[in-house]
N, C-alpha and C positions, 0 to 999 in steps of 0.2 A: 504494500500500500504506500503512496505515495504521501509523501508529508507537503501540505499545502501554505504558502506564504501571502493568503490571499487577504490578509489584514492589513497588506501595505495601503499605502495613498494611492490614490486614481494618479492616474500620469500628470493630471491638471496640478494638484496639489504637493505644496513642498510638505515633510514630514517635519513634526515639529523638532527642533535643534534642541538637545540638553547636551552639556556637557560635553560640548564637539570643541578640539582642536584643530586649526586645520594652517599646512603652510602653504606658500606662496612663492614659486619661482619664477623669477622674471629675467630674460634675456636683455643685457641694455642694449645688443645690437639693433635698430628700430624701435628705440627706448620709445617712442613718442608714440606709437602702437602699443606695445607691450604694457607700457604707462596705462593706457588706458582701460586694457582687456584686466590688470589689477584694480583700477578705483574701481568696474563695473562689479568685479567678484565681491572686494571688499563692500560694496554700497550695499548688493543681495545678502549678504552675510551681516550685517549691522540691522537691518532691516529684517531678518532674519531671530532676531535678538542675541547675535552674539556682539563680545566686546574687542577693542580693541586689542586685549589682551588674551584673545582667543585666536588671532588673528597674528602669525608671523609674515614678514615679509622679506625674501633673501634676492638678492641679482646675482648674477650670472655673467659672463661675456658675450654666450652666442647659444643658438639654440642645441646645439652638439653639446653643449654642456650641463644641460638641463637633466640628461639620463643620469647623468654623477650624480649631481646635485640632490633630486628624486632619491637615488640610492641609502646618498651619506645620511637625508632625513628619516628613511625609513630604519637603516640601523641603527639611530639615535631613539626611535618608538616613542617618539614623544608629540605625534600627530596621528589624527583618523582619516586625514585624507589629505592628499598632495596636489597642489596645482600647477602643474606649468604652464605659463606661455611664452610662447616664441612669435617671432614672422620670421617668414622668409620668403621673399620675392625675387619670379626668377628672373633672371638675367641672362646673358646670350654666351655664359658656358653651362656642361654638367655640372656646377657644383651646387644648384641648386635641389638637382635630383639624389648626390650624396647624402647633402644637409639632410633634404626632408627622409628620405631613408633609413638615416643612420636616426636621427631621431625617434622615427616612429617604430622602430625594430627594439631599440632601444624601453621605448615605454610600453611598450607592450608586455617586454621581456620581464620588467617588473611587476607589470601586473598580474601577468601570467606565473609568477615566484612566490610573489610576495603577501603580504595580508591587509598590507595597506593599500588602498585603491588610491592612486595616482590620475589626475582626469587629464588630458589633452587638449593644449588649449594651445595647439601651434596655428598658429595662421598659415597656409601653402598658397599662398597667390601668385598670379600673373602681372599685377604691379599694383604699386602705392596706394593709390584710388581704391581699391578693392580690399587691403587690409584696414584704408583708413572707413568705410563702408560698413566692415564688421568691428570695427572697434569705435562704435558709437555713431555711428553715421546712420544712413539712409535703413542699413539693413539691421541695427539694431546693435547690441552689445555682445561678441560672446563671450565675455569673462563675466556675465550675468550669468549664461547657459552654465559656465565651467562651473558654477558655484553651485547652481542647481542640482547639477550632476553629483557634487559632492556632497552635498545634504541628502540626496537620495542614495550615493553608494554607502555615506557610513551608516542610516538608516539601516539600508539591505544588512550590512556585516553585524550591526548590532540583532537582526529578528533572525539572523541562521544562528549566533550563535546562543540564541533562545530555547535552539532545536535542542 
């Protein structure tokens, strides 16, 4: 018989926060993006009812560096959920296809490891306009979604381990 988790939130609704840690990596490369896609996390996260002091925030140099970073906090266990964001827009060599590669093989590998959910908040675009788009602009915020994701993944890891 199958054990069911059907007490969670409708997709519509965030699960109420107690007692959530959560940290924050940000790439300063496209700081001015990356900036953004954090005050959008942090703003759902305060509005959320947590505090500032629930809330770390770390940078980084480049979004390649974001799987270390992810790492070093989770050996540290002193967070329930990890945020990164990155951008990276491509440019007219491969290293844009490296970057996002290495990156996402990378957080994946964590998640797939690890106990602490890490959410993905790398921006992969075709240029500026379009990261600046999803970082507050026309198409909305995703370092809002990132935060959502993270209130719903420590959520999730708190009602399994209920089981």
């Amino acid at each position: 018989m199958a054990t069911s988790l059907s007490h969670s939130a409708p997709s519509g609704e965030l699960p109420k926060v107690e007692n959530m840690r959560v940290a924050i990596v940000a790439a300063e490369w496209n700081g001015h993006i990356t900036g953004a896609l954090t005050d959008g996390a942090v703003s759902l996260f305060r509005s959320q009812g947590l505090s500032d002091d629930d809330i770390d925030i770390y940078h980084v140099p480049g979004a390649v560096e974001l799987t270390f970073a992810a790492s070093q906090l989770i050996e540290a266990s002193l967070y329930d959920a990890i945020i990164v964001f990155g951008c990276v827009i491509r440019g007219g060599t491969p290293h844009f296809d490296y970057v996002c590669q290495s990156v996402t093989q990378g957080i994946t590998a964590l998640n797939a490891d690890c106990d602490t959910p890490v959410i993905f908040g790398v921006l992969t675009v075709d240029c500026e306009q379009d990261a600046i788009d999803r970082a507050g602009g026309c198409l909305g915020n995703k370092g809002v979604e990132a935060a959502e994701a993270a209130i719903k993944m420590h959520d999730f890891v708190c009602r399994v381990k209920e089981i």
